[in-house]
C-alpha positions as CSV (number, residue, x, y, z in Angstrom):
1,X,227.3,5.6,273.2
2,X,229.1,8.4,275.1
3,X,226.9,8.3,277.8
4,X,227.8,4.3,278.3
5,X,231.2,4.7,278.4
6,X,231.3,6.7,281.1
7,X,228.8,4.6,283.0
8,X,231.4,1.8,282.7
9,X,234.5,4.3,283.7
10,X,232.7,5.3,286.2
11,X,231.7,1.3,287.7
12,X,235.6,0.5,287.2
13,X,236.4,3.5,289.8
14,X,234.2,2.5,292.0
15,X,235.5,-1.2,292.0
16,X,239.3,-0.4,291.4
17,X,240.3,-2.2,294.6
18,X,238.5,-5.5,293.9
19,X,239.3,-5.9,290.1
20,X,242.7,-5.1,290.7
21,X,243.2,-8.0,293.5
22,X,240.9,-10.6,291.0
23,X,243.4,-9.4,288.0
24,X,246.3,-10.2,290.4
25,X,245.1,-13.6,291.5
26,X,244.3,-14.6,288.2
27,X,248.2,-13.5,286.9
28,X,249.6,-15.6,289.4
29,X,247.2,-18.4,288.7
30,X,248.2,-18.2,285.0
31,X,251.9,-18.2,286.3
32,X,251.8,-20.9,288.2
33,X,250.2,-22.9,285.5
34,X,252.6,-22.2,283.1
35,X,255.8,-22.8,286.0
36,X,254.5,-25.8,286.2
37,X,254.3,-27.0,282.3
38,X,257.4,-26.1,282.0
39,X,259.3,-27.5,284.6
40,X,257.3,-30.5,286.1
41,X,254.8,-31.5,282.7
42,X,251.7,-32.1,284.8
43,X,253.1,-32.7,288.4
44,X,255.2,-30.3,291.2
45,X,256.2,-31.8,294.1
46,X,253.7,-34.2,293.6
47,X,251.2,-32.1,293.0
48,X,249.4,-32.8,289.8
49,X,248.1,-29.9,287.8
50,X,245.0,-30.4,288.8
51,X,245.4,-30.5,292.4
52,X,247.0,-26.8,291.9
53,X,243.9,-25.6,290.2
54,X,242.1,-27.4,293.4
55,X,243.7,-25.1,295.2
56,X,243.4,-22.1,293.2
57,X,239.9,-22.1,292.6
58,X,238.9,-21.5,296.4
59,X,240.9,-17.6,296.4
60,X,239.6,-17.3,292.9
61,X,235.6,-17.6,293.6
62,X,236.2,-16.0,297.2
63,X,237.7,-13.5,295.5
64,X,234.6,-13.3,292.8
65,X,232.0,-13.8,295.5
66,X,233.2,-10.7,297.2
67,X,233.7,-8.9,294.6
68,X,229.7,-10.0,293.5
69,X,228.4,-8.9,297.3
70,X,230.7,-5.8,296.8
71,X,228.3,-5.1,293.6
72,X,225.1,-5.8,295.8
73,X,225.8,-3.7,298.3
74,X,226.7,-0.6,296.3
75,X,223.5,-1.8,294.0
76,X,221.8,-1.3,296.9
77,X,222.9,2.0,298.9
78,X,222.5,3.3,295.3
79,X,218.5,2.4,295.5
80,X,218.4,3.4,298.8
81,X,220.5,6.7,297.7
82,X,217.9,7.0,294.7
83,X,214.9,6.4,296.8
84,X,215.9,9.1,299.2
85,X,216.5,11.7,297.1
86,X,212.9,10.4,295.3
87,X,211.4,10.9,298.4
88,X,213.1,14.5,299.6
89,X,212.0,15.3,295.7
90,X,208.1,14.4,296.2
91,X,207.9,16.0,299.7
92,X,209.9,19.3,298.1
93,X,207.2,19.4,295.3
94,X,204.1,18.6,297.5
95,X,205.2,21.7,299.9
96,X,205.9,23.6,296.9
97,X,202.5,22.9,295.7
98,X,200.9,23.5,299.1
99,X,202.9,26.5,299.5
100,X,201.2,27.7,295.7
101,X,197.6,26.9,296.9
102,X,198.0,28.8,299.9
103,X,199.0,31.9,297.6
104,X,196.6,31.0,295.6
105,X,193.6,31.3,298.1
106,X,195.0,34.2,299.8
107,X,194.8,35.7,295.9
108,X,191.2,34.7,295.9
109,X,190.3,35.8,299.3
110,X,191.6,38.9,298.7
111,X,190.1,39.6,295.4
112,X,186.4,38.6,296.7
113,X,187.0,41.1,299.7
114,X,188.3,43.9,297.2
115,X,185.1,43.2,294.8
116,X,183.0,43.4,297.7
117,X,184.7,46.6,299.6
118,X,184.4,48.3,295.8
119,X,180.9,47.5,295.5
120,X,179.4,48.8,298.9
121,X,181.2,51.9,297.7
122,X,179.5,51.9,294.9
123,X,176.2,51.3,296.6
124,X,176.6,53.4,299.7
125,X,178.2,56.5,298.1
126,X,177.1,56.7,294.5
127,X,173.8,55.1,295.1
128,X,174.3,52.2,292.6
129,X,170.4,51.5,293.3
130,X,168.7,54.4,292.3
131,X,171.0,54.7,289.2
132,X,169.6,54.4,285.8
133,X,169.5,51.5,283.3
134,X,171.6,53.3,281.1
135,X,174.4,55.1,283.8
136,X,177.8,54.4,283.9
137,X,178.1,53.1,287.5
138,X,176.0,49.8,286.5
139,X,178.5,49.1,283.8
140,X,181.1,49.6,285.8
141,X,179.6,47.4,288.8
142,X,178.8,44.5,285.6
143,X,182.5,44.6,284.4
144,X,183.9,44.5,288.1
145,X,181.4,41.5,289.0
146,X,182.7,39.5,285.6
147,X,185.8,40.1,286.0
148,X,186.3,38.7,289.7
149,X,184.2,35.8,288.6
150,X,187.1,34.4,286.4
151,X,189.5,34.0,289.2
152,X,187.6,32.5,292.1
153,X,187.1,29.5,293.2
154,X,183.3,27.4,293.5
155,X,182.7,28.8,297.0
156,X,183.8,32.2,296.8
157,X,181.6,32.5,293.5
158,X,178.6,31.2,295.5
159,X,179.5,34.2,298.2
160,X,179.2,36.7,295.0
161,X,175.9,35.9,293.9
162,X,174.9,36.0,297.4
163,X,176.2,38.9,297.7
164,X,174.0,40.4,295.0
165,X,170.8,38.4,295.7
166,X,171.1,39.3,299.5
167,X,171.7,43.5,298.6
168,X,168.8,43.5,295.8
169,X,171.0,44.6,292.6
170,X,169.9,41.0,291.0
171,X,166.2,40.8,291.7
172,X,164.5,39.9,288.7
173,X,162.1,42.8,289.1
174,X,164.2,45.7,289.2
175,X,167.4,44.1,288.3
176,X,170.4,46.6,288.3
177,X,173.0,44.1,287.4
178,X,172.7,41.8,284.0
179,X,174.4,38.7,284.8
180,X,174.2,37.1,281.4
181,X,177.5,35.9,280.4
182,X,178.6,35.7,284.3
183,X,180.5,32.7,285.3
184,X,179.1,30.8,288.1
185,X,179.9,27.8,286.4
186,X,180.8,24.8,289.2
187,X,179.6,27.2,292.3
188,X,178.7,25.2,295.2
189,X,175.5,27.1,296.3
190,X,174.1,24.3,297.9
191,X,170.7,25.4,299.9
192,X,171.4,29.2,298.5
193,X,168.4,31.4,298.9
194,X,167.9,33.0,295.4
195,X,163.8,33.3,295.0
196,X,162.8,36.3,292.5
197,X,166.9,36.4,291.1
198,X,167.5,37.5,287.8
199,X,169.8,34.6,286.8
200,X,169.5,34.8,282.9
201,X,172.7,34.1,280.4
202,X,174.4,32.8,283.3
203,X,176.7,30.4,283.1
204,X,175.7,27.7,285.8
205,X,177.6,24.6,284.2
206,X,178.1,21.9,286.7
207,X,177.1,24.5,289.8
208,X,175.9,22.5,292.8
209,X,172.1,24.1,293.2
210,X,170.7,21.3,295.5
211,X,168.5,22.3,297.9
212,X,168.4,26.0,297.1
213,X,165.3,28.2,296.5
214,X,165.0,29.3,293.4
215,X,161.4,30.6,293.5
216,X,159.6,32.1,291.3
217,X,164.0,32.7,289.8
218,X,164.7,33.8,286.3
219,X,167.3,31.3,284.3
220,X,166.0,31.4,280.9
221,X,168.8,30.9,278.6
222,X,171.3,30.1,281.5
223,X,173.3,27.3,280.6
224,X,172.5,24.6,283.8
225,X,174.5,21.7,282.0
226,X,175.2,18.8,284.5
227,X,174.0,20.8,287.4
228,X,172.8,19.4,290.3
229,X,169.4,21.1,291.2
230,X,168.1,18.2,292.9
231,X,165.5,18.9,295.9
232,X,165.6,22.6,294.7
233,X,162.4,24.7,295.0
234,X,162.3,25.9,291.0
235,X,158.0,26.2,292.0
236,X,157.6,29.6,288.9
237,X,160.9,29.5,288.1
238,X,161.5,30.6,284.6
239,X,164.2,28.3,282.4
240,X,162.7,29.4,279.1
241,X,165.4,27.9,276.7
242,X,167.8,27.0,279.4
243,X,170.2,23.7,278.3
244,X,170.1,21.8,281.0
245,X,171.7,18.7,279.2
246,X,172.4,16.0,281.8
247,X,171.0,18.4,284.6
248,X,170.5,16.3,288.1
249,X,166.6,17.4,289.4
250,X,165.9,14.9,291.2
251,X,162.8,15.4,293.3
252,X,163.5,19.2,292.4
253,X,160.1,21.4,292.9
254,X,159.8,22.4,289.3
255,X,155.7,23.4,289.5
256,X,154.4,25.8,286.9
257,X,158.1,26.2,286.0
258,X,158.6,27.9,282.3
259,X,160.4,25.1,280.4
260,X,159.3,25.7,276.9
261,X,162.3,25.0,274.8
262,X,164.6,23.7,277.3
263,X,167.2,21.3,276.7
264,X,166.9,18.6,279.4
265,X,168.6,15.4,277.1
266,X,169.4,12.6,279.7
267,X,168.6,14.8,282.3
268,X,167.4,13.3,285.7
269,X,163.8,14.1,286.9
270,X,162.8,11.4,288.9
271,X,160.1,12.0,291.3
272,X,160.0,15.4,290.7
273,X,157.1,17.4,290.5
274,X,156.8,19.5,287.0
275,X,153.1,20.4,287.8
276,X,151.4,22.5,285.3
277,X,154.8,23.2,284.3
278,X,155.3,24.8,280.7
279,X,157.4,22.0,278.6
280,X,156.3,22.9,275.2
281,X,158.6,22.2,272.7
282,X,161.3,21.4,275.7
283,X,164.0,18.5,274.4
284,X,163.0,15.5,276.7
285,X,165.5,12.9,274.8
286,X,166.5,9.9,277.3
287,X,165.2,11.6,280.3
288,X,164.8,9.9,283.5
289,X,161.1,11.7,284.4
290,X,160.0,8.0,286.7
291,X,157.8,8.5,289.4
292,X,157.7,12.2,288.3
293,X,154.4,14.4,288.8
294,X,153.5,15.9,285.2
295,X,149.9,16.4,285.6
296,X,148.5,19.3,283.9
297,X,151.8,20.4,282.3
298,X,151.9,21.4,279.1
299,X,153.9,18.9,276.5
300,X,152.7,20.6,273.3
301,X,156.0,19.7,270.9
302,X,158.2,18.3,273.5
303,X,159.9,15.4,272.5
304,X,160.3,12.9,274.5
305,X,161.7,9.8,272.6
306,X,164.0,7.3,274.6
307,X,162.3,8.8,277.9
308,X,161.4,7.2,280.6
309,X,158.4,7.8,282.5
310,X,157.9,4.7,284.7
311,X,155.4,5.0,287.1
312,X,154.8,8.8,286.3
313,X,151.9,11.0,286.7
314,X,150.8,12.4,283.6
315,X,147.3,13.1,284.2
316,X,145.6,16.1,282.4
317,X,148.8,16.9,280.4
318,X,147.8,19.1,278.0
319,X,149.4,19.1,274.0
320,X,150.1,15.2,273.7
321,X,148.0,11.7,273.5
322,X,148.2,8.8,274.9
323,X,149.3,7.4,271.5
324,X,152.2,9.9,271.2
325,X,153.4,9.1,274.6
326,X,153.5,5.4,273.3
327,X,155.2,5.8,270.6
328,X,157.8,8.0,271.8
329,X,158.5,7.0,275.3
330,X,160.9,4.5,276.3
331,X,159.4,2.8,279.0
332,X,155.5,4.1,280.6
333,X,155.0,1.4,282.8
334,X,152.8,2.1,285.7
335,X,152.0,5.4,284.5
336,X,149.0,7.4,284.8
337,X,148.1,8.5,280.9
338,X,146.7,11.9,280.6
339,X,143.4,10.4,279.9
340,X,143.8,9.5,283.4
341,X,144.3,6.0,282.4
342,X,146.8,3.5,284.0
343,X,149.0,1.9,281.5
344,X,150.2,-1.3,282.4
C-alpha cells in the first residue's frame, strides 16, 4: 500500500507542469460556466452556453492530448531507460561469469601441473616404482591422484589417467596405483590408448571412451553407466560385474571380453562383436545387441528379456537354446540361432 503511494507521488512530480495547466483550464472553464448562468441564463453576447463549451473543449483535449503524449514519452524513455540498464546488467554478469571461468581454468590448470610436478618427484626421486605394495609413498601417490580428480574438468581428468597409463603405475600387471573409487566420471578420452590398464572401481559414468584401446584393460566393477565406448577395442578386456546401464558400444570390439555379471540394461550393442565373450549371468534387459556378432559367447544365466537381437549372430553360443532365446527376446528376426539356424 506504501509502496503505491509513492508510485503515484512520485508520477504527480514528474507531471506537475501539465496537471497544473489542465487543473487551471478546467477552473476557468467551470468559471465561465457559472458567469454565464448567472448573468446571461444560457446566452453571453449571443453566445449560447453551448457555443462556449464549443470553444472550451478544443484547449481542454489539446491540453489532455498533450498531457497523454507527455505520458507516452516518459512511458517510453522509461523502457528504453529499463532496457539499458537490463542490458548493461546481462553484459556485467556475462563478463563476470567469463571472468569466473577464466579463474576457474587457470585453478584447474594449475592443479593438474602441481599433481603432475608432485608425482615425477615421487617417481624420479623416491622411486615410486620399485616401492612396495604396502609403502607409504603409494598411498600417498593414491590420495594425491583422488584428490585432484574432484576438481578437474573432463579433459584434464583424461590427461591424468594418461598420465598414469603412459608412466606404467596403472598397468594391470604390476599395478602400483589402485584406482577404485577414482573419479573419471564424464572424462573425454576419446581414442585414449589404455591396453593392459588396471581400471577397476573406477568411476567412468558418462566418460566419452569411443574409439579408445582398451585391450586386454581391466574394468571389472567400474561403473561405465551411460558411457560412450562405441568403436572401442574392449578385445580381453575384463568388465567382470561392471554396470554399464545405458552404456553406448556400438560397433565396440568386445571379443572374448569378461562380461559375466555385467549390467548392460538398455545398453546399445549394435553391430558389435562380443565373440566368445563371457556374458554369463550378465543383465541383458532391453538391449539393443542387432546385427551384433555373439557367436560362441557364453550366455549361461544372462537374461535377456525385452532384447533385441535382430539380425544377430548367435551361432555356437554356448549356455542358452533356441527356445530360451525365443521366449525371452524381444525381437530375433534375421538371426542366426546358436543351432546355426536362421530364424525368420
Amino acid at each position: 500500500m506504501r509502496a503505491g503511494l509513492r508510485s503515484w507521488r512520485q508520477k504527480i512530480k514528474q507531471h506537475r507542469v501539465t496537471i497544473l495547466v489542465v487543473a487551471f483550464i478546467l477552473v476557468v472553464a467551470i468559471a465561465l460556466i457559472i458567469v454565464e448562468v448567472k448573468s446571461y441564463g444560457t446566452g453571453f453576447a449571443g453566445k449560447t452556453l453551448w457555443d462556449w463549451l464549443q470553444l472550451l473543449v478544443v484547449p481542454i483535449i489539446l491540453a489532455i492530448g498533450g498531457f497523454w503524449l507527455n505520458q507516452l514519452q516518459k512511458s517510453r524513455e522509461e523502457r528504453t531507460t529499463e532496457q539499458r540498464a537490463e542490458n548493461e546488467r546481462k553484459v556485467a554478469e556475462q563478463h563476470a561469469q567469463t571472468e569466473l571461468d577464466i579463474a576457474k581454468d587457470n585453478q584447474r590448470e594449475a592443479a593438474l601441473q602441481e599433481y603432475i610436478n608432485k608425482m615425477s618427484e615421487l617417481l624420479l626421486d623416491r622411486n615410486l616404482r620399485e616401492s612396495t605394495e604396502d609403502a607409504e609413498i603409494r598411498i600417498i601417490a593414491r590420495v594425491r591422484t583422488l584428490t585432484v580428480l574432484r576438481g578437474l574438468d573432463a579433459f584434464r581428468k583424461a590427461n591424468v589417467l594418461q598420465f598414469l597409463h603412459e608412466t606404467g603405475l596403472i598397468d594391470k600387471n604390476k599395478r602400483i596405483i589402485d584406482l577404485s573409487g577414482a573419479d573419471f566420471s564424464g572424462a573425454h578420452l576419446f581414442g585414449t590408448e589404455l591396453s593392459g590398464a588396471d581400471l577397476s572401481g573406477t568411476r567412468l559414468f558418462g566418460a566419452n571412451l569411443s574409439m579408445a584401446n582398451l585391450f586386454d584393460a581391466n574394468l571389472s566393477a567400474a561403473n561405465l553407466m551411460m558411457a560412450d565406448l562405441s568403436d572401442a577395442n574392449l578385445n580381453g578386456a575384463k568388465l567382470t560385474s561392471a554396470p554399464l546401464l545405458k552404456a553406448d558400444l556400438t560397433r565396440a570390439t568386445l571379443k572374448g571380453a569378461k562380461l559375466s555379471g555385467a549390467t548392460l540394461l538398455e545398453a546399445n550393442l549394435s553391430m558389435t562383436n562380443l565373440s566368445t565373450a563371457n556374458l554369463s549371468g550378465a543383465h541383458l534387459k532391453g538391449a539393443y545387441l542387432d546385427q551384433a556378432n555373439l557367436s560362441g559367447a557364453y550366455l549361461k544365466g544372462a537374461i535377456l528379456s525385452g532384447a533385441v537381437l535382430l539380425e544377430a549372430n548367435l551361432k555356437g553360443a554356448i549356455g542358452i537354446t533356441n527356445e530360451e532365446l525365443e521366449k525371452q527376446a524381444k525381437s530375433l528376426k534375421g538371426a542366426t540361432m546358436p543351432d546355426g539356424s536362421k530364424h525368420p
